[in-house]
C-alpha positions in Angstrom: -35.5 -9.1 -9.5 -35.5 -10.9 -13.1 -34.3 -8.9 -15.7 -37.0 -7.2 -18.1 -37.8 -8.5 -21.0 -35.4 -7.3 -24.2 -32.1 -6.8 -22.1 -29.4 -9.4 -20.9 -26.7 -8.9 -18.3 -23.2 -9.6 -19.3 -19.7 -9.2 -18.3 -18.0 -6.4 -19.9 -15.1 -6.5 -22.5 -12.5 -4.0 -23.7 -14.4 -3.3 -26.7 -17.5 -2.0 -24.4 -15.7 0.3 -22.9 -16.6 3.5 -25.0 -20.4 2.8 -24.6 -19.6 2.7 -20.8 -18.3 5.9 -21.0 -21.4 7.2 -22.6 -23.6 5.5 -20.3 -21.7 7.0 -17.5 -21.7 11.0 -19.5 -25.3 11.1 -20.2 -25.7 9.9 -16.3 -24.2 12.8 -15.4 -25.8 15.5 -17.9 -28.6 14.3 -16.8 -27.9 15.3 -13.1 -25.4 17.5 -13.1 -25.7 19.4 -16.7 -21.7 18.4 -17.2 -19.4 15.7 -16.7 -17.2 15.6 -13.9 -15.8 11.8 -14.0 -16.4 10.1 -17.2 -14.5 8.1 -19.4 -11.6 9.1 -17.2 -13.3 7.8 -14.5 -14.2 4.2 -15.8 -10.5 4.0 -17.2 -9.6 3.8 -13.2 -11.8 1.4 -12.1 -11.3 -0.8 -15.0 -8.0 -1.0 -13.9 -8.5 -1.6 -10.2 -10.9 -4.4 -11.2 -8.5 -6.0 -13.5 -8.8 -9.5 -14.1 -11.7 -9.2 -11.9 -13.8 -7.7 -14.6 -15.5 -11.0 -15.4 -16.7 -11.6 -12.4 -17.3 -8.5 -10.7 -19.3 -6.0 -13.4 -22.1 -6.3 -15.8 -22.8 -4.5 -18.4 -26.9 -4.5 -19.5 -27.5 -4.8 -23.2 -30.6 -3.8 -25.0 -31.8 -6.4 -28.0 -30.2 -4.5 -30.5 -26.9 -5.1 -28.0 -26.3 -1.8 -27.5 -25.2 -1.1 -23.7 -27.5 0.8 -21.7 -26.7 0.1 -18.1 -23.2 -1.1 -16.5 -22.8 -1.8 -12.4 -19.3 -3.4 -10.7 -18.1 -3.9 -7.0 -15.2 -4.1 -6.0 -13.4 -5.7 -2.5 -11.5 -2.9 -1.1 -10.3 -4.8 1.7 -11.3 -8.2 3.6 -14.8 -6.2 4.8 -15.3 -3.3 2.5 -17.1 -4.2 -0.8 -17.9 -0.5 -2.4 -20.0 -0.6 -5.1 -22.0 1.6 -7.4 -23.9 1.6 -11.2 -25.5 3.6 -13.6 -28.4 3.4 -16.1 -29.2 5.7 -19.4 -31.6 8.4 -18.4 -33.8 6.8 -21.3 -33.8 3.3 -19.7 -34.9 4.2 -16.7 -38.0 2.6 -15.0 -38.0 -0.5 -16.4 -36.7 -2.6 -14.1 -33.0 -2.5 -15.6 -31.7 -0.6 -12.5 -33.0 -3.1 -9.9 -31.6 -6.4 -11.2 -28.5 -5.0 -12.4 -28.5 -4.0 -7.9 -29.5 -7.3 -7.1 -26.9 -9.0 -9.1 -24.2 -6.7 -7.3 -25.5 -7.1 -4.0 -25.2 -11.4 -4.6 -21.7 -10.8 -5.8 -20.9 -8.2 -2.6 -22.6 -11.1 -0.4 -19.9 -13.1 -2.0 -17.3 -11.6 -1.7 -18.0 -10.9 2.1 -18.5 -14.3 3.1 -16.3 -15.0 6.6 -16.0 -11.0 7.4 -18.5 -11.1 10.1 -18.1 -7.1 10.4 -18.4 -7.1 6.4 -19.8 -3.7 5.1 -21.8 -3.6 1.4 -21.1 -0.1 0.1 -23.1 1.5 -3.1 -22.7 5.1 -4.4 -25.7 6.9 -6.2 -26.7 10.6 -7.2 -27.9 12.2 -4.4 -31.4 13.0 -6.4 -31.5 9.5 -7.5 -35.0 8.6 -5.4 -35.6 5.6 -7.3 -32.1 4.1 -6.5 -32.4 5.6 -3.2 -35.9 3.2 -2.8 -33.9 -0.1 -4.1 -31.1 0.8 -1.3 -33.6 1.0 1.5 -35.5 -1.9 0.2 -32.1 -3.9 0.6 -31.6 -3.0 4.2 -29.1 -0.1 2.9 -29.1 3.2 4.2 -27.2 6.6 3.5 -23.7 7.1 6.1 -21.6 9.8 4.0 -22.9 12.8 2.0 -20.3 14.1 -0.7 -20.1 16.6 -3.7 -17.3 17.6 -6.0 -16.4 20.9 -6.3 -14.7 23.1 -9.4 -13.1 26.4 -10.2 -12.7 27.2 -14.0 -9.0 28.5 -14.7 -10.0 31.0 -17.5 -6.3 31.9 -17.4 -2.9 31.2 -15.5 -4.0 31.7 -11.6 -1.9 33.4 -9.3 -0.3 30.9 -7.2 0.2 34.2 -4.8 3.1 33.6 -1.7 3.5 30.8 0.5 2.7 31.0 4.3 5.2 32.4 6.0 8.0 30.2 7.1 6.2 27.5 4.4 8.5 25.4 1.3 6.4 24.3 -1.1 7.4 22.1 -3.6 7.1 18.6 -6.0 8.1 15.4 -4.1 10.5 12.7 -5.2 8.5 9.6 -5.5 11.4 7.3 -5.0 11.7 8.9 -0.7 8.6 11.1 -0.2 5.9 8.3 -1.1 6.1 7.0 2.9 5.6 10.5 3.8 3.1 11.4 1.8 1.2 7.9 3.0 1.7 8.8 6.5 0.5 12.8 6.3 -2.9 11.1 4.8 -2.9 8.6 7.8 -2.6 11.4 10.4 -4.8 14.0 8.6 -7.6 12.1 8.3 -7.2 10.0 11.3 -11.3 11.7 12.7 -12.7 11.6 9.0 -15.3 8.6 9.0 -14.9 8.6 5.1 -11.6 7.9 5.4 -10.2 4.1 5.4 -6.3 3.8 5.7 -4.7 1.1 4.0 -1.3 -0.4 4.5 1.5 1.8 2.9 2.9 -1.2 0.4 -1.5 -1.1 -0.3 -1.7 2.3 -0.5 1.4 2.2 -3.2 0.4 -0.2 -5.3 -3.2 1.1 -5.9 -1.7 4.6 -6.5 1.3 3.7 -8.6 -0.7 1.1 -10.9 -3.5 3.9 -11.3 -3.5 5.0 -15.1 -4.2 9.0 -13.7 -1.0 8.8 -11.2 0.9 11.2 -12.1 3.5 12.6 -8.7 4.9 15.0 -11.0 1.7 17.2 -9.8 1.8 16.0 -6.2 2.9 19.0 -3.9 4.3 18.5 -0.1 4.6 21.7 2.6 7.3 21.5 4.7 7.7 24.1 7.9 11.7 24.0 8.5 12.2 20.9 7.2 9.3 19.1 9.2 6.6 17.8 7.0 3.4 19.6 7.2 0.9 18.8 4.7 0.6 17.4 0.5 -1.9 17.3 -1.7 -2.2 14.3 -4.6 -3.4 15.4 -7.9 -4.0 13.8 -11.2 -4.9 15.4 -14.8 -7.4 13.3 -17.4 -9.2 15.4 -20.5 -10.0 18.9 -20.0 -9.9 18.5 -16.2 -7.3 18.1 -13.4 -8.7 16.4 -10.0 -7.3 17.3 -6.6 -7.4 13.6 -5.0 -6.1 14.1 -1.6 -5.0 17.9 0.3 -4.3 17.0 3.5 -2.7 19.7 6.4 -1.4 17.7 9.8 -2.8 19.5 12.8 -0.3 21.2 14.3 -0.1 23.7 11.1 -3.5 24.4 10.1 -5.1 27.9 10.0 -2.1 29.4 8.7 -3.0 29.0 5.0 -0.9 25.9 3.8 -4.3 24.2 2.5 -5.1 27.2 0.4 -1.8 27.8 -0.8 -1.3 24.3 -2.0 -4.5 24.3 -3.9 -3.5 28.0 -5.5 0.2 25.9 -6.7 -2.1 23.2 -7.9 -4.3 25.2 -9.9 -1.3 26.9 -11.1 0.0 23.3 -12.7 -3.0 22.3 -14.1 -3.6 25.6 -15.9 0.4 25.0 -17.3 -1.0 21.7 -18.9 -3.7 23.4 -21.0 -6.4 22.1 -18.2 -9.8 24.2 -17.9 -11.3 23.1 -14.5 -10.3 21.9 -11.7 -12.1 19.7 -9.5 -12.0 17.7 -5.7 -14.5 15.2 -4.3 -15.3 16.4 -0.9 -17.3 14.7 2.2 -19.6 17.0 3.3 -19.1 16.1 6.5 -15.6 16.8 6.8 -14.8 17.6 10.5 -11.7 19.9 9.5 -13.9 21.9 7.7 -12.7 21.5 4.2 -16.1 22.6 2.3 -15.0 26.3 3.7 -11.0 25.8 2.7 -12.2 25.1 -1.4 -14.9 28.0 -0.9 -12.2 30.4 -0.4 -10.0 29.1 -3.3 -13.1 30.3 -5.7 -14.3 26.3 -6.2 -18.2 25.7 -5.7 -20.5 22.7 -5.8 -21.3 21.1 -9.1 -23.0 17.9 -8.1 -24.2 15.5 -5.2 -23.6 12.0 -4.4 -24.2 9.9 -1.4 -22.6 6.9 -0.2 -25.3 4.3 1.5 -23.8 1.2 3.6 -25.4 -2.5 4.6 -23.5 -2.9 8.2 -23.3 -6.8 7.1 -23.4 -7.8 3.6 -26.9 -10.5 3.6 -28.3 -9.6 6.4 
């Protein structure tokens, strides 16, 4: 679809990265009634694009130049191209939204060539209708629901005891970063969300991340023997719970809980008022019920829809 008259697409620059950001909040007011991601948010996927910036986002400009829509995709691997964008609430409708999708589905296309299993991957609100009509139209359709869920830490929480016969504690980056690669591997081993990526991969996206921070990453141990970590990260007045991952052969014994409790316990030490975890609602451990009973509740909605072959 042709752009509407009055706006251009461009490639963004450094200097529009603070109109992003408020493209991205009023998004989210605008569904949610608070921000869960933004600026934060576009700080770490600017810097997973990189140098690819010029070539894989857009940013939409009104004629007084002022950014009012911003879209990117980026190759996660040689046949996942994840996507997603967002236009301001009062730009909507005018056809802004649909040729910033088109543009991204061209790149995805792109970017796919050769990957004859290639999947073209966009994330939208889940009340978005009118993105969810562009999707379909393109031969997308919806394979993963998610939400995010948050506890506000009024005060210092309780971490309360750990499970019995359960050492909790920090890791040491420079010897528990295979372990904490492989418990993520083996957790989520039967989570369709989930796709594993090589451990010198896996390193390098979480090391070069501007949030990584292992100084809040926590790792169980029963006797010595590795039983479960979570990854966490801290941006604004919120801390995120990346990752909390128990292996099998310990769960129901209350290791997930109690490394959430320790977590919530750190953040609150760095001045932090929420705290906050993406979760697929579809999670066949049953995770939804694990944050429940940690006090965290649903604050928003998002889908992820999926094209099996990019351009076809």
């Amino acid at each position: 679809m042709l752009l509407p008259a009055g706006y251009e697409l461009r490639a963004p620059t450094p200097d529009d990265f603070d109109a992003v950001a408020a493209v991205m909040v009023a998004d989210e007011l605008d569904d949610a009634g608070q921000v869960t991601l933004g600026a934060d948010f576009i700080g770490g996927e600017w810097s997973r694009l990189a140098a690819n910036i010029a070539t894989d986002a857009w940013v939409a400009v009104d004629r007084d130049g002022t950014v009012v829509a911003y879209a990117q995709v980026l190759l996660e691997d040689t046949t996942v191209a994840r996507s997603w964008g967002v236009v301001h609430p009062e730009h909507r409708g005018r056809g802004v939204g649909s040729a910033l999708i088109d543009r991204v589905d061209a790149r995805a296309t792109e970017l796919l060539r050769g990957a004859p299993s290639g999947r073209f991957r966009h994330a939208i609100n889940a009340n978005d209708r009118a993105a969810a009509v562009l999707l379909e139209a393109r031969g997308l359709r919806p394979v993963h629901h998610f939400w995010h869920m948050q506890t506000d830490l009024a005060g210092p929480p309780d971490p309360g005891p750990e499970p019995e016969g359960i050492d909790i504690a920090g890791i040491d980056p420079a010897h528990d970063l295979p372990i904490v690669h492989s418990i993520l591997d083996e957790a989520f081993i039967d989570d369709r969300s989930h796709h594993p990526k090589p451990f010198a991969r896996w390193v390098e996206d979480e090391t070069s991340s501007p949030h990584y921070d292992p100084t809040l990453w926590l790792l169980a141990r029963d006797s010595g023997e590795s039983a479960g970590v979570l990854t966490a990260s801290v941006g604004e007045d919120r801390g995120w719970v990346e990752y909390l991952a128990v292996l099998a052969p310990f769960r129901s014994r209350g290791i997930a809980s109690a490394l959430l409790r320790r977590s919530f316990a750190a953040f609150a030490d760095r001045g932090v008022q929420r705290a906050l975890v993406s979760v697929d609602a579809q999670n066949p451990t049953g995770a939804t019920g694990v944050y429940e009973r940690v006090g965290m509740r649903v604050v928003k909605r998002w889908d992820l829809w999926e094209r099996s072959s990019a351009g076809s």
